[in-house]
N, C-alpha and C positions, 0 to 999 in steps of 0.2 A: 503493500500500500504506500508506500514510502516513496516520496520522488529526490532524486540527486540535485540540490543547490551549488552551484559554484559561486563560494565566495574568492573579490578576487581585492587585494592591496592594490590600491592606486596614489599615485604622489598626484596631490593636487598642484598641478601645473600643468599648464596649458598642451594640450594635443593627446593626451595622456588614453583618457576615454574614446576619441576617434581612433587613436593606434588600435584599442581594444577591439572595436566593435568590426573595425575593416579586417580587422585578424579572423573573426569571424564570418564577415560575410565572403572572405575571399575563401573559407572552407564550405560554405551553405549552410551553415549553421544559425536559427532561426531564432531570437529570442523571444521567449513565451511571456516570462513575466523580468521583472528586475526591482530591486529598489534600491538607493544610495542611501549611506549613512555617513556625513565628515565632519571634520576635522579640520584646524587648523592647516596642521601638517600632512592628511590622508585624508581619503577616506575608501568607504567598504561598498564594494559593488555586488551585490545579492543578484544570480542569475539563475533562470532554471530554464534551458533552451534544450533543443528536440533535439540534440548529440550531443550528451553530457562529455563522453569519453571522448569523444575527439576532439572537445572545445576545450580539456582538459590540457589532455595533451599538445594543441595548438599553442595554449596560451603559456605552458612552462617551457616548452620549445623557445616561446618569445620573451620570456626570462620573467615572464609576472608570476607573484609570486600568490597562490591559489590554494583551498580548500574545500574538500567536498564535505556535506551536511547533509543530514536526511531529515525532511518534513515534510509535510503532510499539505496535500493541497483538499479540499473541501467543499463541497457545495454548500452553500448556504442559501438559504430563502434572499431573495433579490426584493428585501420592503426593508423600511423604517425600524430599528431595531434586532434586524436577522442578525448580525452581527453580535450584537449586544447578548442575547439572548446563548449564541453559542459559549462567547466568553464566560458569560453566570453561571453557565453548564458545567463547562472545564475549573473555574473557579472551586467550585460546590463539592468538586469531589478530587481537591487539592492538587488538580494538574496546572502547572505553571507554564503562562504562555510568554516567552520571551522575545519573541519580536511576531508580529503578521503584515502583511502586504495584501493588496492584490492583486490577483490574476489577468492577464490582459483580454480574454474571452469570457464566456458564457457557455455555463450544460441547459440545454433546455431554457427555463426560464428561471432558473437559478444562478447565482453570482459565484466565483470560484474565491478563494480567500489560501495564501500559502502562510501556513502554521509553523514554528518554531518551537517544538514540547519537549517537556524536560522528557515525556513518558506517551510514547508515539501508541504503541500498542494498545496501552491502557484507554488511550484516550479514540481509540478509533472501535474498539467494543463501547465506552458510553457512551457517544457518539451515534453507533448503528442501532444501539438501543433505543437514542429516542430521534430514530428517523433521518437522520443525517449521513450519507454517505460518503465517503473519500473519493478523491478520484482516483484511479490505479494509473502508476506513472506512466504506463504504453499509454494510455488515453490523453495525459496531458502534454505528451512529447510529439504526441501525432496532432494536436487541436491548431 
């Protein structure tokens, strides 16, 4: 259930991000979702694109410096509080949500949301329990 994030170290200085992304699209590597997080000095680029392994390998090839992470991407009701209401869930039954994003698509008529859990597992049983499904990563890499 788990999908492959690449986090990648970037010096925030100018071209830095374009090197990145051309590195990318000159392999055809697609990105699904992303989100930035910086710094003065860096900052953190969150990727989960349809060729994790080879955008991997591209980018330490090109000397950036990368980590893989597994999270959980999610469907959630696409209204006012679906969000909200996932989190209270995870909350309630002590699973820690350390960062979310979202997804640049759509299942249906539901919103996709990528999770960061202390406790992936656990949290995709309470989860299916109360009607929420994950997405399976062949699904979010093909979308």
């Amino acid at each position: 259930m788990a999908v492959t994030q690449i986090s990648v170290f970037l010096e925030n200085k100018s071209g830095r991000l374009a090197e990145l992304t051309e590195i990318l699209a000159e392999a055809s590597i697609n990105i699904r979702a992303l989100s930035v997080a910086e710094t003065v000095d860096y900052g953190v680029l969150r990727l989960i694109v349809d060729k994790p392994d080879l955008a991997c390998e591209r980018l330490r090839q090109a000397g950036f410096t990368i980590t893989e992470t597994q999270v959980l991407a999610l469907e959630i009701p696409d209204r006012p509080g679906g969000l909200a209401d996932v989190i209270r869930l995870l909350s309630n039954a002590g699973i820690n949500v350390e960062y979310v994003y979202a997804f640049v698509g759509k299942a249906k008529d539901n919103a996709i949301v990528v999770l960061r859990l202390e406790e992936i597992d656990q949290a995709v049983k309470l989860l299916k329990k109360h009607g929420l499904e994950a997405v399976p990563a062949e699904n979010i890499y093909r979308m």
